[in-house]
N, C-alpha and C positions, 0 to 999 in steps of 0.2 A: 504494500500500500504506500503509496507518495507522500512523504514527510512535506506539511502546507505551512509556513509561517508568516506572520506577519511581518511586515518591513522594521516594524519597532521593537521587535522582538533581535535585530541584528545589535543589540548593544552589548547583548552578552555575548561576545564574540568566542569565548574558549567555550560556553553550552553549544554554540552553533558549529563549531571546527569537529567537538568530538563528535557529536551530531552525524556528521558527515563525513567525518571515518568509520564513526560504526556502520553506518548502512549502507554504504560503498554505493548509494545511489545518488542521484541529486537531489538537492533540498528547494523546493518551489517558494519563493518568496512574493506575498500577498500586499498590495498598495490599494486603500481602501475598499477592500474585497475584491480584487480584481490583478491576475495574474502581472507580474512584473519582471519577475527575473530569476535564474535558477545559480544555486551554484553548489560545486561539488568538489570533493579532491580530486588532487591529479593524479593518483591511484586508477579513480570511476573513469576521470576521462581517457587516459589513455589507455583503460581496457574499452573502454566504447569505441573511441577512434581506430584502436586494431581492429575490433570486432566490423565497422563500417567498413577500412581497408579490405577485410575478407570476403564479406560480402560485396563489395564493389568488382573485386577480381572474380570471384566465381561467376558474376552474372554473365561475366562475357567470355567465361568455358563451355557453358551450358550452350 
């Protein structure tokens, strides 16, 4: 399930960092109800970004 926070909730920066070590996904950040901005460790991203690189190469094996 998607970890949702609000933008005011970024003050506590070290709740927010372990946050998003532990769940190795990205953390969605809310601006008066309404989506704004995500962000994640560089862990998450760069198992994403491989994961897209692979997916990118296989399409054009198939």
């Amino acid at each position: 399930m998607p970890q949702i926070i609000p933008i005011k909730d970024l003050k506590n920066t070290s709740e927010i960092l372990e946050k998003c070590h532990s769940l190795d996904e990205p953390v969605f950040i809310t601006k008066n109800g309404y989506g704004d901005m995500v962000i994640m460790s560089i862990e998450a991203y760069e198992n994403m970004a491989y994961m897209n690189d692979v997916y990118v190469k296989n399409r054009y094996i198939i």
